[in-house]
N, C-alpha and C positions, 0 to 999 in steps of 0.2 A: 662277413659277420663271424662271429666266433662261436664258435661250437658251445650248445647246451645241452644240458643234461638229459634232455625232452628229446634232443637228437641220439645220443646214446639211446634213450629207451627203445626210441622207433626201429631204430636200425637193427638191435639185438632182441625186439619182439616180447621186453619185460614192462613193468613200471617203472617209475623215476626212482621210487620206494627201494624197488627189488636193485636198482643202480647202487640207489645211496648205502645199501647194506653191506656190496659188492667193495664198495672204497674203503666204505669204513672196517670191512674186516668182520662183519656180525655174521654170527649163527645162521642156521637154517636156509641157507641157500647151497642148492645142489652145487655138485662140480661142474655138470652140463652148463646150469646156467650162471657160473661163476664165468666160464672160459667162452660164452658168449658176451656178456657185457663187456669185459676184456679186452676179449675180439674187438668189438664194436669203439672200444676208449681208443685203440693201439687206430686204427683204422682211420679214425675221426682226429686221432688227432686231440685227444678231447684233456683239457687241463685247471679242472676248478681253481677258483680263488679261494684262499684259505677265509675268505670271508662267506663266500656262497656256499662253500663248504661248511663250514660251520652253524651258516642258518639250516642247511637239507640236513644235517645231521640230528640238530633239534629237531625239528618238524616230524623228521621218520625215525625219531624216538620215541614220539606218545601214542600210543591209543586209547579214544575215544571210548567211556563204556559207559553207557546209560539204561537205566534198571528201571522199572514200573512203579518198583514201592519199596525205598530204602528200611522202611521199619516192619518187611515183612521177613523175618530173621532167615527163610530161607533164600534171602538175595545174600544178603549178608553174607552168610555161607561160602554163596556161587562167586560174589565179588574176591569172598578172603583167595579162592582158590586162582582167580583169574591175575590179582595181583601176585602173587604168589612167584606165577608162572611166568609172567612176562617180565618182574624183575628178573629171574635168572636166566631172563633173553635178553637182556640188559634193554627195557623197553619201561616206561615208567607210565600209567593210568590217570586217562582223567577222567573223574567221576560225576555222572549228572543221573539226578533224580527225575523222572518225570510225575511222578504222583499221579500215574494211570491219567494223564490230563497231556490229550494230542497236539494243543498247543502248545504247550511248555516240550514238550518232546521233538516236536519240528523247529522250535527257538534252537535250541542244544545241538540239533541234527545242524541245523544253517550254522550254528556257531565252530563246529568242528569241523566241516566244509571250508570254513573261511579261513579255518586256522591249521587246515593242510596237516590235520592230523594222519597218522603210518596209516589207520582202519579204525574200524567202527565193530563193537560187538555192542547190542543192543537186546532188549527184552520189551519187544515193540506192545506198547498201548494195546491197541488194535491190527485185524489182521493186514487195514490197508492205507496206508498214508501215502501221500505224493511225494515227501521227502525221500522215502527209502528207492524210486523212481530215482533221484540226482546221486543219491548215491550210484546205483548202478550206472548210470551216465555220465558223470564224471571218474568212473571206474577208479573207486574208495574201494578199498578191500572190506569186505565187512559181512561179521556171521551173524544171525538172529540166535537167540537164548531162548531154551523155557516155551515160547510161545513163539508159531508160526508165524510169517508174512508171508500176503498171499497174493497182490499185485506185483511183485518181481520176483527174478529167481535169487538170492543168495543162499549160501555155505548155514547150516542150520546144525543145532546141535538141540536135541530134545529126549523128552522121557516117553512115553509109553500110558500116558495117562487114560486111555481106551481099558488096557488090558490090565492097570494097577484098581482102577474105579469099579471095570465088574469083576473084580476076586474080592475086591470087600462089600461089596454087595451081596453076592454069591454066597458069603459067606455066613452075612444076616441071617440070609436066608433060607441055608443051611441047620442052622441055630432056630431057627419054626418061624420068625417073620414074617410077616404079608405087607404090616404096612410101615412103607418105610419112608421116612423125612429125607429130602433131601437138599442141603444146605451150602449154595455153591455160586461160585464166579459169576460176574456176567456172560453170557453166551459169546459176546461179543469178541474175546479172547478164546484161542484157540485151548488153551487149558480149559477154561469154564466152559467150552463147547462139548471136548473131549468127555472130561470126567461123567457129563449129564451122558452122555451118548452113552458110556460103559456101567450107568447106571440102569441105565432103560435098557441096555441089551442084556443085563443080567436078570430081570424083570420078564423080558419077553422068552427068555430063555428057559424059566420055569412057568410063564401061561402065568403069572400078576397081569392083572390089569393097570395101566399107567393114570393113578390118580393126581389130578394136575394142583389138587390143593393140599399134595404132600410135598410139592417141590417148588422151592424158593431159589432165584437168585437175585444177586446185585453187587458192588463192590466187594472185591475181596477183603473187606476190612473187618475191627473189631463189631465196629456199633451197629453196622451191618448185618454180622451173624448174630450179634443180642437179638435185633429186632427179627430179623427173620425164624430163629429160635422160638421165641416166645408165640408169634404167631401159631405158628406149628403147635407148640402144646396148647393154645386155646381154639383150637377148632373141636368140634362135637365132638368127633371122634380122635384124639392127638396117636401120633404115630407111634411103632410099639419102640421102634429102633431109628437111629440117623443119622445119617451119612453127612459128614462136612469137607467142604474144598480143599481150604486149605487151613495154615495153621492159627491166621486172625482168625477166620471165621471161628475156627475151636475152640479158641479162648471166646470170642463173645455166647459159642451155644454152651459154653460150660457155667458161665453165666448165668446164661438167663435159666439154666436147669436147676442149678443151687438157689437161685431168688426164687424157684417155683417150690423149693422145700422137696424137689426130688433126684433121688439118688440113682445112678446106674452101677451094673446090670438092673439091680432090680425092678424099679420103675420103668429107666428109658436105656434101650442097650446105647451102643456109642460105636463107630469107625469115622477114621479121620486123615485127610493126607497130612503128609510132613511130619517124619521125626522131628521133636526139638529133645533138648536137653531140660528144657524144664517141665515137658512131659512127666517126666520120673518122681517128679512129687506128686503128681496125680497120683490121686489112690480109689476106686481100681485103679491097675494098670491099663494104658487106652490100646484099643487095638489100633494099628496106624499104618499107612503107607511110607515107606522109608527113600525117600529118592538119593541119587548120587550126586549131591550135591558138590563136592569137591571133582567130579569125573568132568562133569557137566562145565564146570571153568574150568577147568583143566585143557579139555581137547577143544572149547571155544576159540581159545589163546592159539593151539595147533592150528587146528583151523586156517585162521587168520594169518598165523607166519606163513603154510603154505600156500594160501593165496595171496601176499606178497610175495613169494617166488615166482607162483606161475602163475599168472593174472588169467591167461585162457584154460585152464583147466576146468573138467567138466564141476557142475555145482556138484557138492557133495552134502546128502541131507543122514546127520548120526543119530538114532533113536535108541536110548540107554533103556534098560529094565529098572524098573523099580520093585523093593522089596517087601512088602506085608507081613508084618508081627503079630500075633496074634496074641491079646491076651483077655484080661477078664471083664476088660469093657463090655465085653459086645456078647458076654455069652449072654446069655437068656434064662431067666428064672422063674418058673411057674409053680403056683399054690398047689400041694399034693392032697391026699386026701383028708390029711390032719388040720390042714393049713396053713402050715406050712411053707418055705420055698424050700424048692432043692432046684440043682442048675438042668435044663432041660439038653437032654444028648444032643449033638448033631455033631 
């Protein structure tokens, strides 16, 4: 029988992937594991057809990249940087949306499977599906985005959403707050778990007591944070200041605060993840969590090539900082003795 490519891999202890990079001459594989697969071609004997050749060539040129919510501007973002990156790996993206909906996400997962894509960089639904399971078992190079998976181990690359969520809390806080809205993902995702955790830890950390009808979650969408918004401002007591996920939710609580005829700082203060660019026409300026969005697809894409090189290397999980702006949103303005507002210290 004649030697296959599947035999090269076995023998020099890489993937077929980490093979086909080796003939074709691409980037990012070591000299170690260049002059093993090598080894292993000279040994074997081993002599593609310019036709199978040229199917494995296609094949371990794409990778597979599937996002949670293509219209939430900070994918957008993380996609622009990913494609970015793996064009000048000479690697070219295919792009699928899941629309936070597990089934269409495991459709996409089996379809990329089938189609013997290089790897898989994903921004998994939820933290557990069985598909992310054949990925590792059919040993798909492949890193999670943005949000954990937590029924297998792969190559992750994340933010810090713990330690970004309580400094803008923290920081209400700071500013005289007690009661604070908060406006946020489903739990269900490791992001919308996180940011509530470093919400409540910044809470516990000054002795607030955790009021369960100042905090809302549900999809991370616009109509979402409207309706979750306006709740918030119609309860007895509406919250003084409030904290939102991410950047749809922002726009829907920016919403329903203008349809309520109230203004921040003064009325309701304001902190919010994700820089966007059309932030800046908000006026105040909002205070906000800045993530690295371009960092974040950037070393997914690394990631990913070095796990086509070395397929047994240990998992590697990257957690970037995120950065908090501060601005007039979120100060705090209270009646003086005249009646006044002036901005209250903190």
């Amino acid at each position: 029988m004649p030697t296959k490519i599947e035999d090269v891999a076995r023998r020099a202890g890489v993937s077929t992937a980490t093979v086909s990079r080796v003939l074709s001459g691409k980037p990012y594989v070591s000299d170690e594991l260049r002059q093993r697969v090598l080894g292993a071609v000279n040994t074997l004997n081993y002599r593609p057809s310019r036709v199978a050749r040229s199917l494995r060539v296609q094949r371990s040129s794409i990778i597979g990249l599937i996002v949670s919510d293509i219209q939430n501007p900070f994918f957008t973002a993380v996609v622009r940087a990913i494609e970015d990156t793996a064009y000048q790996n000479k690697f070219s993206v295919f792009l699928c949306n899941s629309d936070e909906d597990v089934g269409k996400e495991t459709m996409y997962l089996d379809l990329m499977l089938a189609e013997h894509v290089a790897g898989v960089i994903i921004s998994p639904t939820a933290g557990m599906n069985d598909a992310y399971r054949r990925l590792v078992e059919e040993r798909v190079p492949a890193v999670a985005i943005d949000r954990r998976i937590t029924n297998v181990a792969i190559d992750s690359v994340l933010v810090d959403n713990v330690g970004a969520a309580r400094q803008l809390v923290t920081h209400l806080i700071e500013q005289g707050h007690s009661r604070i809205g908060a406006v946020l993902g489903t739990p269900a995702s490791s992001t919308g778990e996180e940011r509530l955790r470093g919400y409540l830890d910044a809470l516990h950390a000054h002795g607030l007591p955790v009021e369960q009808d100042l905090i809302r979650t549900g999809m991370p969408r616009i109509l979402e944070g409207h309706a979750m918004m306006r709740e918030l401002l119609q309860l007895p007591k509406p919250p003084t200041a409030v904290f939102t996920g991410n950047a749809l939710l922002t726009i829907g609580a920016l919403r329903a605060i203008h349809s309520s005829g109230l203004r921040f700082p003064d009325d309701i203060a304001m902190a919010a993840f994700d820089e966007m660019d059309w932030m800046f026409f908000v006026k105040p300026a909002l205070t906000v969590v800045a993530q690295p969005t371009y960092d974040l697809g950037r070393l997914a894409v690394e990631l990913l090539l070095k796990r086509m090189d070395e397929p047994d290397r240990p998992i590697e999980e990257v957690v970037l900082a995120a950065h908090v702006h501060y601005r007039e949103s979120s100060k705090w303005r209270v009646p003086n003795a005249n009646g006044a507002n002036h901005q209250k210290e903190g």
